[in-house]
OpenMM code with the backbone's topology and positions (N, CA, C; nanometers):
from openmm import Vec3, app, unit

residues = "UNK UNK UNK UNK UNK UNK UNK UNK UNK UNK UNK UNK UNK UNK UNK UNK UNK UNK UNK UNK UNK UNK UNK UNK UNK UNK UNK UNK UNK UNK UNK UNK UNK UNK UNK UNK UNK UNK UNK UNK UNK UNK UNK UNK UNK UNK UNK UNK UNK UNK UNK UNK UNK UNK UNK UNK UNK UNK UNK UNK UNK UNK UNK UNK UNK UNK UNK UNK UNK UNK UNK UNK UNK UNK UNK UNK UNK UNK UNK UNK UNK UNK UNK UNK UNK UNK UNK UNK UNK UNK UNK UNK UNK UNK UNK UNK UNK UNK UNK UNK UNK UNK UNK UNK UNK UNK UNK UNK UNK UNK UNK UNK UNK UNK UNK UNK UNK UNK UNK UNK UNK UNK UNK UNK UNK UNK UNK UNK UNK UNK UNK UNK UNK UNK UNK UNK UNK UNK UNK UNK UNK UNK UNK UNK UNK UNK UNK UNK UNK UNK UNK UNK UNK UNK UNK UNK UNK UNK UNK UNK UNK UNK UNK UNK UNK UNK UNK UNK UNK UNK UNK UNK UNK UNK UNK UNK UNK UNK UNK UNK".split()
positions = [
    Vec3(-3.4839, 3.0975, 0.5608),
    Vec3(-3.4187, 3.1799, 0.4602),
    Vec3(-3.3206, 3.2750, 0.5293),
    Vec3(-3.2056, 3.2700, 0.4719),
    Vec3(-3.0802, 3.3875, 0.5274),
    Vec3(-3.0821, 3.4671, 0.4967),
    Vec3(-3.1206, 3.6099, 0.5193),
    Vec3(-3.1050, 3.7409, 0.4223),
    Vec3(-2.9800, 3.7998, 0.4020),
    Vec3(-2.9735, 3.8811, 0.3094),
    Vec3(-2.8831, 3.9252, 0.2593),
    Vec3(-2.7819, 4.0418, 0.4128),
    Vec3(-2.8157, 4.0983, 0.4657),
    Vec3(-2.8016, 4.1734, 0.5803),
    Vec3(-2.7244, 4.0442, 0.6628),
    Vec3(-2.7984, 3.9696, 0.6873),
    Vec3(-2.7163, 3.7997, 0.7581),
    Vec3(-2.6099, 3.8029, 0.7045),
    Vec3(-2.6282, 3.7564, 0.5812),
    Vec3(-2.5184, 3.7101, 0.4703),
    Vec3(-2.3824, 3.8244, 0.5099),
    Vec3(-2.4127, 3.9859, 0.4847),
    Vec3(-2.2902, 4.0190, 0.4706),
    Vec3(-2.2329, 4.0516, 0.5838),
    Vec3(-2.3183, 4.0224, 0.7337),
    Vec3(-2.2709, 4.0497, 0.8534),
    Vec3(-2.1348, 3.9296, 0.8834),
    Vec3(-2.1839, 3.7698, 0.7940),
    Vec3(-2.1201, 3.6505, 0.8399),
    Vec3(-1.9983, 3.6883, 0.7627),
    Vec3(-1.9830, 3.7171, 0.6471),
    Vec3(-1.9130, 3.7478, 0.4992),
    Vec3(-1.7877, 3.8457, 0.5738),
    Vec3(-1.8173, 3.9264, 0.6566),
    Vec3(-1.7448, 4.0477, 0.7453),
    Vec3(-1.6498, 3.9948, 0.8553),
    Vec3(-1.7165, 3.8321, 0.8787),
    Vec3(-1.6504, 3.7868, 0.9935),
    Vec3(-1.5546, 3.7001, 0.9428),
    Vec3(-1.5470, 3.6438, 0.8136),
    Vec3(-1.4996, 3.5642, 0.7855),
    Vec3(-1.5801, 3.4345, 0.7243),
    Vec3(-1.6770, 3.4495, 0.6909),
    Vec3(-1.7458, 3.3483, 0.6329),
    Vec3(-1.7896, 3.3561, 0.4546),
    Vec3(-1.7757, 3.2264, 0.4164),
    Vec3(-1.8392, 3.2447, 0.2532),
    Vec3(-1.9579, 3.1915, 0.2423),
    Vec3(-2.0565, 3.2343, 0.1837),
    Vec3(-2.1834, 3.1858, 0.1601),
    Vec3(-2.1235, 3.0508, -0.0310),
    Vec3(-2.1912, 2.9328, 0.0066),
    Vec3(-2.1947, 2.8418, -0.1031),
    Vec3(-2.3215, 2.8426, -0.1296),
    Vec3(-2.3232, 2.8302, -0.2722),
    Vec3(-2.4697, 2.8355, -0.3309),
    Vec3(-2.4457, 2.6593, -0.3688),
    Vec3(-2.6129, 2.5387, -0.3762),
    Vec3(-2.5619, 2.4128, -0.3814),
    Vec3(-2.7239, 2.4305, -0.4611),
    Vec3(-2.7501, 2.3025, -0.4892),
    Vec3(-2.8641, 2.2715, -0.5484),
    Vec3(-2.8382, 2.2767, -0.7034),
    Vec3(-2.9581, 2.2925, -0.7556),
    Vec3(-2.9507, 2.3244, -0.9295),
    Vec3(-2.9009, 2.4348, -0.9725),
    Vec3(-2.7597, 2.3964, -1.0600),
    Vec3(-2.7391, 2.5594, -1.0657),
    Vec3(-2.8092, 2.6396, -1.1783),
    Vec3(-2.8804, 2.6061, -1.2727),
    Vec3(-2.9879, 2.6861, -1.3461),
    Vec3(-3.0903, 2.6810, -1.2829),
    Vec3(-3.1505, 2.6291, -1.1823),
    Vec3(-3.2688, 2.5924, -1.0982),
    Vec3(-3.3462, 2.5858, -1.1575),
    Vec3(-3.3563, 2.5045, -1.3203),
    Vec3(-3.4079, 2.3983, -1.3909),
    Vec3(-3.5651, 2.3161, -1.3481),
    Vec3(-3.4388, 2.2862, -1.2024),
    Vec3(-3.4601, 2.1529, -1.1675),
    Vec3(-3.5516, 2.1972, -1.0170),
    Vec3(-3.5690, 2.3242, -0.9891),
    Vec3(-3.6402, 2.3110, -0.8617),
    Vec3(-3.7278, 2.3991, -0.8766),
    Vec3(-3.8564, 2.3724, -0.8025),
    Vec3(-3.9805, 2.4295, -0.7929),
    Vec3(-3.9699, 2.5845, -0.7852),
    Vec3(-4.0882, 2.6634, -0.8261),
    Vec3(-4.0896, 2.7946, -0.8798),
    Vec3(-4.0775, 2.8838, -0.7697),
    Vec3(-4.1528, 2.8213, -0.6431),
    Vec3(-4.1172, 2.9130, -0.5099),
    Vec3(-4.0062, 2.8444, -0.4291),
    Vec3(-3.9378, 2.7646, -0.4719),
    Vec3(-3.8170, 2.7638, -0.3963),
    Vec3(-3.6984, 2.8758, -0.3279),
    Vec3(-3.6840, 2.8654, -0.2126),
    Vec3(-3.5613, 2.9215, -0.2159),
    Vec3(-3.4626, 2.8712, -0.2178),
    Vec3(-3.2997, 3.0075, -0.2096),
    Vec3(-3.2453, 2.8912, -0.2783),
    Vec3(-3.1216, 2.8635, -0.1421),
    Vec3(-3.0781, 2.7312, -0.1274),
    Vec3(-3.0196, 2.6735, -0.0281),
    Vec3(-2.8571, 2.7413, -0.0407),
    Vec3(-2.8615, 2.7942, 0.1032),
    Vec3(-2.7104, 2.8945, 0.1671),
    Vec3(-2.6288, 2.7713, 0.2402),
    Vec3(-2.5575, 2.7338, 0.2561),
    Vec3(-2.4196, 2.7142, 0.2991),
    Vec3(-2.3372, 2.7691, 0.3774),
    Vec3(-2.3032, 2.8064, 0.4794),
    Vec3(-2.1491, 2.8723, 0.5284),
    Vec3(-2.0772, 2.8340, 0.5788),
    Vec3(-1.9315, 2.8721, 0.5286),
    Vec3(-1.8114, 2.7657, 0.5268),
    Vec3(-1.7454, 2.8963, 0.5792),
    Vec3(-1.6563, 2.8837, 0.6881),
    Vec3(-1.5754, 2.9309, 0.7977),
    Vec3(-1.4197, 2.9135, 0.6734),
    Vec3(-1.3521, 3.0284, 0.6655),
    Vec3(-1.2444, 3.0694, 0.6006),
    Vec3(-1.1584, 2.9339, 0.6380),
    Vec3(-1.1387, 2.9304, 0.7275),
    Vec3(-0.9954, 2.8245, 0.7975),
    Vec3(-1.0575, 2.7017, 0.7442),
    Vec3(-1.1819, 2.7039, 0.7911),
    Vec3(-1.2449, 2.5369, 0.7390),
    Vec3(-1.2106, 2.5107, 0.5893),
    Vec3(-1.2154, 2.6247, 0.5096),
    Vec3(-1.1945, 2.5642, 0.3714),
    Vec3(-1.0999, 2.5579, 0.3290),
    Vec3(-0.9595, 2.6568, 0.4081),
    Vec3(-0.8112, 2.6243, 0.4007),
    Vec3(-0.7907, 2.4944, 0.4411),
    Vec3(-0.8290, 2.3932, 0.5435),
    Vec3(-0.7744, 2.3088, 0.6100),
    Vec3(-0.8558, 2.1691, 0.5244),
    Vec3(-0.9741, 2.1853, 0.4563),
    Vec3(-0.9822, 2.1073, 0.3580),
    Vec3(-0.9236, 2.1192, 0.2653),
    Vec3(-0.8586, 2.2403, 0.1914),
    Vec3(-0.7644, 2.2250, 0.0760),
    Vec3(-0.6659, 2.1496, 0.1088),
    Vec3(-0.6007, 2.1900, 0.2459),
    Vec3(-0.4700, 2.1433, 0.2999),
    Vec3(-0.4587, 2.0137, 0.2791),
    Vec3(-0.5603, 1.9327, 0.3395),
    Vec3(-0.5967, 1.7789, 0.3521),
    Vec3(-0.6037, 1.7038, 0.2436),
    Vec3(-0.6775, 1.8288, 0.1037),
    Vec3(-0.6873, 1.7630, -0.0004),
    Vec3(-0.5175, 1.7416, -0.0766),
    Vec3(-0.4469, 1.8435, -0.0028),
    Vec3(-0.3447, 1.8275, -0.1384),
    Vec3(-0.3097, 1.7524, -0.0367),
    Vec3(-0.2756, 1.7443, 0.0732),
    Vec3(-0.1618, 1.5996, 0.1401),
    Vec3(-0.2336, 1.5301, 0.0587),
    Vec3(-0.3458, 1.4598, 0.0533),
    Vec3(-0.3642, 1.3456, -0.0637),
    Vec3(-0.3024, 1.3394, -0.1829),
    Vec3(-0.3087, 1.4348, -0.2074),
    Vec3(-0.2886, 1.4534, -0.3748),
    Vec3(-0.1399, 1.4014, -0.3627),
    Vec3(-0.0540, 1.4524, -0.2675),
    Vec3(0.1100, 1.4668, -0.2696),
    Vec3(0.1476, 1.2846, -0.2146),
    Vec3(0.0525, 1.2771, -0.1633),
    Vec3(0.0812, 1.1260, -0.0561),
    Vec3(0.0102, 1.0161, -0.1811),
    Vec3(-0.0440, 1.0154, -0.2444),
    Vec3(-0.0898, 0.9353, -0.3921),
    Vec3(0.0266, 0.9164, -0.4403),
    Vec3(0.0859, 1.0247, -0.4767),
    Vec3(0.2034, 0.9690, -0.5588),
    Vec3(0.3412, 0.9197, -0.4595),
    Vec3(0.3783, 0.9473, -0.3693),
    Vec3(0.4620, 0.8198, -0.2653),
    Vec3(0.3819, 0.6890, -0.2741),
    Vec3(0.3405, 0.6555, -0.2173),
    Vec3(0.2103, 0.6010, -0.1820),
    Vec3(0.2304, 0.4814, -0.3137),
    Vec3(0.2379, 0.5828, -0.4264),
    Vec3(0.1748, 0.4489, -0.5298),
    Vec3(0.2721, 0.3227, -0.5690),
    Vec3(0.3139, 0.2035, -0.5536),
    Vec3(0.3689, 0.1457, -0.6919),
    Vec3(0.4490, 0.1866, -0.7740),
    Vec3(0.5785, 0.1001, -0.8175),
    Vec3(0.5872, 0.0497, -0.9293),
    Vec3(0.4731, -0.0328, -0.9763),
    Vec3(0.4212, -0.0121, -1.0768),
    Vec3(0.3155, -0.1272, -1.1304),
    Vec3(0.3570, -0.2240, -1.2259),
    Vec3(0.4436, -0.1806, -1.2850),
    Vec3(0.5541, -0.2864, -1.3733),
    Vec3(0.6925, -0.2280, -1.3411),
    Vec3(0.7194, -0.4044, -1.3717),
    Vec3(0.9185, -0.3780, -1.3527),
    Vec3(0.9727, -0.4261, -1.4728),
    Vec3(1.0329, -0.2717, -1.5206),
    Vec3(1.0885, -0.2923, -1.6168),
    Vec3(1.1938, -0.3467, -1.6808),
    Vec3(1.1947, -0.4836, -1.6572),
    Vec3(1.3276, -0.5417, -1.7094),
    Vec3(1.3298, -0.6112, -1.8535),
    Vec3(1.4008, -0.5959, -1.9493),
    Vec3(1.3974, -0.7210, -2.0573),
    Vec3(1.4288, -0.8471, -1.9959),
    Vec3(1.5501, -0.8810, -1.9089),
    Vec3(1.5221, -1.0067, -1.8687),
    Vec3(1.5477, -1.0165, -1.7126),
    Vec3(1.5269, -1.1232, -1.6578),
    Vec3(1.5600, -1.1407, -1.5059),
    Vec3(1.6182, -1.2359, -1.4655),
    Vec3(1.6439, -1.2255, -1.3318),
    Vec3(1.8063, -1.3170, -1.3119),
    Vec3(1.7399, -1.4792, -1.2832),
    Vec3(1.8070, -1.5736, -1.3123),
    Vec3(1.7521, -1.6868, -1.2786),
    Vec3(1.7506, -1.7482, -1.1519),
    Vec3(1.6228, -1.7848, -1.1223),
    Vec3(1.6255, -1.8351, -0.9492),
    Vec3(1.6185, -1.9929, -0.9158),
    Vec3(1.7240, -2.0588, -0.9033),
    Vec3(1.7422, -2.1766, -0.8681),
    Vec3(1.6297, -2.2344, -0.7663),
    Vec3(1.6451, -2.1307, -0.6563),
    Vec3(1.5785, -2.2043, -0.5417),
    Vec3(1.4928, -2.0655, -0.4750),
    Vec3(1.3547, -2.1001, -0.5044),
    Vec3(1.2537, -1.9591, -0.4962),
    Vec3(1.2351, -1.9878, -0.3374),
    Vec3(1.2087, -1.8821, -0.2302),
    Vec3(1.1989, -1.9050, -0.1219),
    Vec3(1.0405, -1.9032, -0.1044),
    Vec3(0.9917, -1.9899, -0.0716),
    Vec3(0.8431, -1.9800, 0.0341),
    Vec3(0.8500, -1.9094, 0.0951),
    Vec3(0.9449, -1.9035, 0.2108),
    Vec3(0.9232, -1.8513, 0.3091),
    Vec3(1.0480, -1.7166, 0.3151),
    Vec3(1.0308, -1.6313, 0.3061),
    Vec3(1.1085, -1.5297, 0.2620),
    Vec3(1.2183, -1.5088, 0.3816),
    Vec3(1.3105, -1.4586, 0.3403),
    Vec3(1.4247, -1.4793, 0.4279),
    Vec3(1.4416, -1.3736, 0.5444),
    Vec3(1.3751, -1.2904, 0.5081),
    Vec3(1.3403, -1.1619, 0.5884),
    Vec3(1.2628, -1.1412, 0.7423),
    Vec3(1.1566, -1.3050, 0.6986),
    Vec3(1.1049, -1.3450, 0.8209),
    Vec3(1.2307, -1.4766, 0.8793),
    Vec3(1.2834, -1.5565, 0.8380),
    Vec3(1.3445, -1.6443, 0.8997),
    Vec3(1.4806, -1.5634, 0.9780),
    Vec3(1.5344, -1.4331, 0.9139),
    Vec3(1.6295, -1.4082, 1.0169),
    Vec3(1.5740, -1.3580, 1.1417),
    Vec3(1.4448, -1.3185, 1.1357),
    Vec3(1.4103, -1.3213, 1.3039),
    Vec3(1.3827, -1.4571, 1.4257),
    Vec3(1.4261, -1.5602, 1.3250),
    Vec3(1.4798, -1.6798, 1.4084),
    Vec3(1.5821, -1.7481, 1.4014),
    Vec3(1.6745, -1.6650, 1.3376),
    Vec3(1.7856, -1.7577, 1.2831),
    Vec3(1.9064, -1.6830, 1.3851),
    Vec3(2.0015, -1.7764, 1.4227),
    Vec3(2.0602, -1.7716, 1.4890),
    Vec3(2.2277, -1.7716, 1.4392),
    Vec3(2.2669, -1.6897, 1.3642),
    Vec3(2.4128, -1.7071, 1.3007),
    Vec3(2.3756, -1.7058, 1.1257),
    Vec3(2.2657, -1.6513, 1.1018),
    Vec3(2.2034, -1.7214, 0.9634),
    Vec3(2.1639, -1.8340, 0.9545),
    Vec3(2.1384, -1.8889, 1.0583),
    Vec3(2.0846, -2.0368, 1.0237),
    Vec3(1.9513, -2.0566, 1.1324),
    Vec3(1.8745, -2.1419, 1.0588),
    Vec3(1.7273, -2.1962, 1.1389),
    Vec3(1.7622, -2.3417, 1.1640),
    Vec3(1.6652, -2.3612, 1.2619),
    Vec3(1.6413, -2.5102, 1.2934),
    Vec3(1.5233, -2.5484, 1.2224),
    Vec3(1.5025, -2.6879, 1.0923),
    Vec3(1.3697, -2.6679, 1.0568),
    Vec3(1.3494, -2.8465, 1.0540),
    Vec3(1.2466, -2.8507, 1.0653),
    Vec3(1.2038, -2.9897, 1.1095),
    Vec3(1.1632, -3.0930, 0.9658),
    Vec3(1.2264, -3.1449, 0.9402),
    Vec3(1.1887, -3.2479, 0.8359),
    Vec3(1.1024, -3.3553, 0.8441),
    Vec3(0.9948, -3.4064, 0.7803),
    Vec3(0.9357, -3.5086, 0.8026),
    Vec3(1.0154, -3.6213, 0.7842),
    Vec3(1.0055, -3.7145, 0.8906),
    Vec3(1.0575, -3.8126, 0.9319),
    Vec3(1.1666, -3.8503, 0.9890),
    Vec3(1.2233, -3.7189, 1.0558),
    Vec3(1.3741, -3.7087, 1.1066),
    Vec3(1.3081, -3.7230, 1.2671),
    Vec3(1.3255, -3.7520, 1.3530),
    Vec3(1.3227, -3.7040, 1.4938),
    Vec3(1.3951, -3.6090, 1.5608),
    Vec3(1.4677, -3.5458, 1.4812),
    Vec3(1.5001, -3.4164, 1.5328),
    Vec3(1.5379, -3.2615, 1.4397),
    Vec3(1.5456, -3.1873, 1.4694),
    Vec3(1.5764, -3.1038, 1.3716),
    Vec3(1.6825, -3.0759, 1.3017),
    Vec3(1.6938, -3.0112, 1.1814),
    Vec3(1.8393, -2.9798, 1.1469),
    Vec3(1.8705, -2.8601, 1.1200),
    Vec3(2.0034, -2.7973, 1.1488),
    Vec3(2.0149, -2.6728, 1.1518),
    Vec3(2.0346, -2.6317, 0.9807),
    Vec3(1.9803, -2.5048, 0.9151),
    Vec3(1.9629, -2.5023, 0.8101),
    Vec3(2.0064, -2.3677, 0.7651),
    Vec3(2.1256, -2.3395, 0.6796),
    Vec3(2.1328, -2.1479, 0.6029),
    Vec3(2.0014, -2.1441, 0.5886),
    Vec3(1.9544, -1.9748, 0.6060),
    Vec3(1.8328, -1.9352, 0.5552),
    Vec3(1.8292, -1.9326, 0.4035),
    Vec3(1.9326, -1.8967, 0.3389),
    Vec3(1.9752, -1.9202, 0.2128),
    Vec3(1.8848, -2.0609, 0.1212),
    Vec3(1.8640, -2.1804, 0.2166),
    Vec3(1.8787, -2.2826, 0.1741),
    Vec3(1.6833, -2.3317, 0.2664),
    Vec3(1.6588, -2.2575, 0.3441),
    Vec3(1.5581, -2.2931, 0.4280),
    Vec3(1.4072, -2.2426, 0.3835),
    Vec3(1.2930, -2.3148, 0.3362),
    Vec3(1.1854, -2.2823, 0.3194),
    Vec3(1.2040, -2.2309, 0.1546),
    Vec3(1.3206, -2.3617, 0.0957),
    Vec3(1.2971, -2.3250, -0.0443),
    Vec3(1.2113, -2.4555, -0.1358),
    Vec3(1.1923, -2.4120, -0.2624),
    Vec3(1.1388, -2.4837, -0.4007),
    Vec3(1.2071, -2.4673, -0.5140),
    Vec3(1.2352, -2.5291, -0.5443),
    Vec3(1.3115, -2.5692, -0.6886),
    Vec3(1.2166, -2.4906, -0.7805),
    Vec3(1.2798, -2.3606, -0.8386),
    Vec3(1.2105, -2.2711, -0.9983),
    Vec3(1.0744, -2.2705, -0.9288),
    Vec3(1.0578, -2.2503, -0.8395),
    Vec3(0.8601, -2.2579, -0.7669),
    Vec3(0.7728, -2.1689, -0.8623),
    Vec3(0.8391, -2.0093, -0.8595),
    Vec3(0.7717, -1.9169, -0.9253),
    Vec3(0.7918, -1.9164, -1.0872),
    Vec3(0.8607, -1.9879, -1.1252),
    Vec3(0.8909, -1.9657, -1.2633),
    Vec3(0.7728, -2.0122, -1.3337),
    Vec3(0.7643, -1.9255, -1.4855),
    Vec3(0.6215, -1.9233, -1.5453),
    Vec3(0.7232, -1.9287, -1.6976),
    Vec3(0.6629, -2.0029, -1.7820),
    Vec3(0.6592, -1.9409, -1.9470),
    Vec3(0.5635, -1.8595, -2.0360),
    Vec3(0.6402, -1.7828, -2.0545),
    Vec3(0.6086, -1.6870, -2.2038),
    Vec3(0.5549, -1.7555, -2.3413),
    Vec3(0.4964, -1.6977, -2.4068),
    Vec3(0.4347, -1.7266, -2.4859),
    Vec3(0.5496, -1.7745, -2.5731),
    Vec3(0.6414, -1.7340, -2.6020),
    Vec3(0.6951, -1.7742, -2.6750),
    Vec3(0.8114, -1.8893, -2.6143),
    Vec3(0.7756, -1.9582, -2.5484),
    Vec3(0.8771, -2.0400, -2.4592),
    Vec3(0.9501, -2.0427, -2.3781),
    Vec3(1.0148, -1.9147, -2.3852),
    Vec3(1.1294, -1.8575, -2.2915),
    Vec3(1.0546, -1.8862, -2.1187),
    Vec3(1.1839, -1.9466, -2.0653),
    Vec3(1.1349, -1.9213, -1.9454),
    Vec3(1.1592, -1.7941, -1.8616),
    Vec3(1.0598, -1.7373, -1.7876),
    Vec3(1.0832, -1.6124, -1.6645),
    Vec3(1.0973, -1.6459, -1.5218),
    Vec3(1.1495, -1.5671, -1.4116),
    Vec3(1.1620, -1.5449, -1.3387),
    Vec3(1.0798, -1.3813, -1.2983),
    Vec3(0.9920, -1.3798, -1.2995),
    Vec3(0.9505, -1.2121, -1.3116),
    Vec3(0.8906, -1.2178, -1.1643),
    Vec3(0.8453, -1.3462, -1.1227),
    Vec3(0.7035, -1.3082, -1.0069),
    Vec3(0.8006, -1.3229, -0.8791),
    Vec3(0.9618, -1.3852, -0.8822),
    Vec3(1.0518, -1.4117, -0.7596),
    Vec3(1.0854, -1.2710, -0.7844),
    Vec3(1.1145, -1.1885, -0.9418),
    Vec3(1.1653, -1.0237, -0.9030),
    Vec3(1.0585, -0.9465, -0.8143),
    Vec3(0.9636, -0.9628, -0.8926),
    Vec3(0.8668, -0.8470, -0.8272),
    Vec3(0.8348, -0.9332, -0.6348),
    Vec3(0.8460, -1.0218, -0.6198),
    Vec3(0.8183, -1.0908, -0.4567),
    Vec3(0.9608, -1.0238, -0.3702),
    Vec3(1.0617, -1.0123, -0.4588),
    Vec3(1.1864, -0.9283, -0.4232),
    Vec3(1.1662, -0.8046, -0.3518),
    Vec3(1.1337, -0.7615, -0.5138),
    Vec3(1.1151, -0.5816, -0.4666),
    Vec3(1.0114, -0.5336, -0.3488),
    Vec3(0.9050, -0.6504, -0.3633),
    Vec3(0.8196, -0.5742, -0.2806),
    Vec3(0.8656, -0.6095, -0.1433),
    Vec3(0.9921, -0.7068, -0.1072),
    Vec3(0.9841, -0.7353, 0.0200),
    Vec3(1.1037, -0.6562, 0.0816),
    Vec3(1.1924, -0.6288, -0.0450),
    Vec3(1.3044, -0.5043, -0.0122),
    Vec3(1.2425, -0.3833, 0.0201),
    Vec3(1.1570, -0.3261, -0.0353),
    Vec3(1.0858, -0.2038, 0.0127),
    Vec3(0.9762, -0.2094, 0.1549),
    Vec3(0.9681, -0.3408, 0.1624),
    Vec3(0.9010, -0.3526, 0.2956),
    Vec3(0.9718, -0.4079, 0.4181),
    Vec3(1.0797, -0.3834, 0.4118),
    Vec3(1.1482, -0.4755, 0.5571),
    Vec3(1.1964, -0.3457, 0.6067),
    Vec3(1.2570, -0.1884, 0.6102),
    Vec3(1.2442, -0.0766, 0.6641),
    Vec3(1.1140, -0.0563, 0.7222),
    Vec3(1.0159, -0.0446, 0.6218),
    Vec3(0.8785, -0.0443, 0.7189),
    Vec3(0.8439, -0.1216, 0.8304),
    Vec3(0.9207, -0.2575, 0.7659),
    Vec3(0.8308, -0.3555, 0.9107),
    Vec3(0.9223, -0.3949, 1.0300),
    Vec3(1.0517, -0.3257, 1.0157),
    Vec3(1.1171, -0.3181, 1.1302),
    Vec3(1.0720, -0.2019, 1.1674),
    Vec3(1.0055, -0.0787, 1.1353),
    Vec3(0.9465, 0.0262, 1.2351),
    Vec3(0.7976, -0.0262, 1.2944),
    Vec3(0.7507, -0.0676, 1.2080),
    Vec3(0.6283, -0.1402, 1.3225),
    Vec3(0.6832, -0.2290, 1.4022),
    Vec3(0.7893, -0.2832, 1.4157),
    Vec3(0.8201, -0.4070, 1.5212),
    Vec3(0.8762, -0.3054, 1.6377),
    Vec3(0.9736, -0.2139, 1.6207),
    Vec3(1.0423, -0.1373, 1.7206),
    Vec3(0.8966, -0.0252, 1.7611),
    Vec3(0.7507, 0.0145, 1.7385),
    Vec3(0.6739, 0.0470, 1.7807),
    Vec3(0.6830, 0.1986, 1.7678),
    Vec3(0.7663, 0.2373, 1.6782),
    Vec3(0.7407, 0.3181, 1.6107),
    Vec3(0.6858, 0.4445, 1.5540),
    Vec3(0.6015, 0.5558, 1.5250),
    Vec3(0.4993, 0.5973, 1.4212),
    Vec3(0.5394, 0.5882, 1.2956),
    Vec3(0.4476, 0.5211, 1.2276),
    Vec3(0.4321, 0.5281, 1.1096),
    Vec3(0.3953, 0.5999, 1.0054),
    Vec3(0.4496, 0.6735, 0.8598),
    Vec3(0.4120, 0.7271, 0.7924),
    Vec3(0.3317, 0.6674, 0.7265),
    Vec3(0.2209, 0.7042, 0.5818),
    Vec3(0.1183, 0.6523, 0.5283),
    Vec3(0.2746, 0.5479, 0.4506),
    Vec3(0.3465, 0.6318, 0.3896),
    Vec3(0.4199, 0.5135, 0.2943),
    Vec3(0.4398, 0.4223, 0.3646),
    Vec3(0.4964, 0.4187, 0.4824),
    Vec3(0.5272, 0.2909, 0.5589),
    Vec3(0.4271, 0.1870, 0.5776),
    Vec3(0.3017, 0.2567, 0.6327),
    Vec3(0.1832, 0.1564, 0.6532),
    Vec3(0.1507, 0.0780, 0.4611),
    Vec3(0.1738, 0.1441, 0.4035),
    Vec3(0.1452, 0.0949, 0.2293),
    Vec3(0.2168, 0.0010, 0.2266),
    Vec3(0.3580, 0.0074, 0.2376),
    Vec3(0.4547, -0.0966, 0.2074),
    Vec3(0.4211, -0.2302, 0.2607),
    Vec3(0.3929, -0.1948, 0.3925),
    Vec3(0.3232, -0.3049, 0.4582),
    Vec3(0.2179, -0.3784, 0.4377),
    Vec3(0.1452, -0.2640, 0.4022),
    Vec3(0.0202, -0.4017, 0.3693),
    Vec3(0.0359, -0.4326, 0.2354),
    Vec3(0.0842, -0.3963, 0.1480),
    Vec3(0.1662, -0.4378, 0.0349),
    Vec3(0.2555, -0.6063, 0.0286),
    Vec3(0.3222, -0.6148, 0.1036),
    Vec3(0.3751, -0.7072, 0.1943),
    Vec3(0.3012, -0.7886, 0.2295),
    Vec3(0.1898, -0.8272, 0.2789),
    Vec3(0.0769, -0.8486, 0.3640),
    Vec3(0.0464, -0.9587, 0.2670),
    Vec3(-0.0587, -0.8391, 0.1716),
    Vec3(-0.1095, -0.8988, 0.0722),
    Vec3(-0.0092, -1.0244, -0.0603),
    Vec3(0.0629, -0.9665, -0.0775),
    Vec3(0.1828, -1.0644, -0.1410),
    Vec3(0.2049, -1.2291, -0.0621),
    Vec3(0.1775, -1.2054, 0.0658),
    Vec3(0.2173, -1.2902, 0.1638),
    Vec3(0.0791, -1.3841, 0.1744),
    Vec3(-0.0217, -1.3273, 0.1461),
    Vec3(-0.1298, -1.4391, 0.1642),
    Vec3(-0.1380, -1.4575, 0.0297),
    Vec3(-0.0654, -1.4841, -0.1024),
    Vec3(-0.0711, -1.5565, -0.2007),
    Vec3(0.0507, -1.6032, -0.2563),
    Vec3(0.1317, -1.6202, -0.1574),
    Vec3(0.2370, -1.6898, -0.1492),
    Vec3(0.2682, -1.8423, -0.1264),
    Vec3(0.3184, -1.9271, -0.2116),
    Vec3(0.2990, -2.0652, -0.1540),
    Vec3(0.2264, -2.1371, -0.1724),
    Vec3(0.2642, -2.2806, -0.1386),
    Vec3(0.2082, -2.4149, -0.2023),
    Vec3(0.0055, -2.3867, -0.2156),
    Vec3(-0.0460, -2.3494, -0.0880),
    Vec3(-0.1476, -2.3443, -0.1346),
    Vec3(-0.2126, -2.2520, -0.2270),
    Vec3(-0.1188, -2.1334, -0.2543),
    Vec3(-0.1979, -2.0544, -0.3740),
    Vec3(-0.1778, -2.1459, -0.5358),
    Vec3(-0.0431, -2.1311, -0.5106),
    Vec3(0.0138, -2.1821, -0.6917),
    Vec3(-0.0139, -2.3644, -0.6816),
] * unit.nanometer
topology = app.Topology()
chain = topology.addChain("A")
for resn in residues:
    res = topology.addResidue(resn, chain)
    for name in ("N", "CA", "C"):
        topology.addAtom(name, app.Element.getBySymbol(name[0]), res)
């Protein structure tokens, strides 16, 4: 038990006593005492502090969660393989990519390389065809190629940056012939 004399010697130095348990003490036995706490002034500034960077870094941090368009542009040729990764092998804008049954390779625009004919396109209930899942595979890879050229150049990273990325990430392992 802390006495009160304790209490206001710590209280003098800089300390707050927290009261925790039941707060009608309802709930705890008749000779209980009741459970002290002390929390160091700075300690509870530097958890506020921490709490609001959260609070402030939630909202960077979050999403678009919908994209608001009435309609979207039409995509001839949806890329698999996003173009963002092929210019780190492409040489003039163009890749070398290997065709089955050629014996050698052919040089290819990235434009034109690691595509599918309408791949992502889906219909609406009411028939219309969309393009919505090549916009949103867009956006999320436009907002992530600043980030992931700072992790490649080695960088520090902010929390938004690391988000974008694994944002990116995740998009990327449900990308392609074997998901759809």
């Amino acid at each position: 038990m802390v006495g009160k004399a304790a209490l206001n010697g710590r209280a003098a130095r800089g300390f707050e006593p927290l009261q925790t348990g039941c707060p009608d003490r309802a709930c705890a036995p008749a000779d209980a005492t009741p459970i002290v706490l002390l929390m160091n002034r700075r300690q509870r500034a530097r958890r506020e502090s921490r709490r609001g960077d959260h609070t402030r870094a939630r909202d960077v941090d979050r999403p678009a969660l919908v994209l608001t368009r009435k309609s979207y542009p039409e995509v001839k040729s949806a890329h698999i393989v996003p173009r963002m990764y092929q210019r780190a092998f492409a040489v003039d804008d163009r890749v070398a990519v290997h065709i089955d049954g050629r014996p050698v390779c052919v040089l290819m625009s990235t434009r034109n390389a690691g595509t599918r004919p309408r791949y992502y396109r889906r219909m609406r209930p009411d028939g219309q065809h969309i393009d919505d899942v090549e916009a949103s595979l867009s956006y999320v890879e436009d907002k992530a190629a600043e980030p992931l050229a700072t992790l490649i150049a080695g960088d520090p990273m902010t929390h938004e940056c690391k988000g974008a990325v694994a944002q990116l990430l995740a998009v990327q392992m449900m990308r392609g012939p074997a998901f759809f």
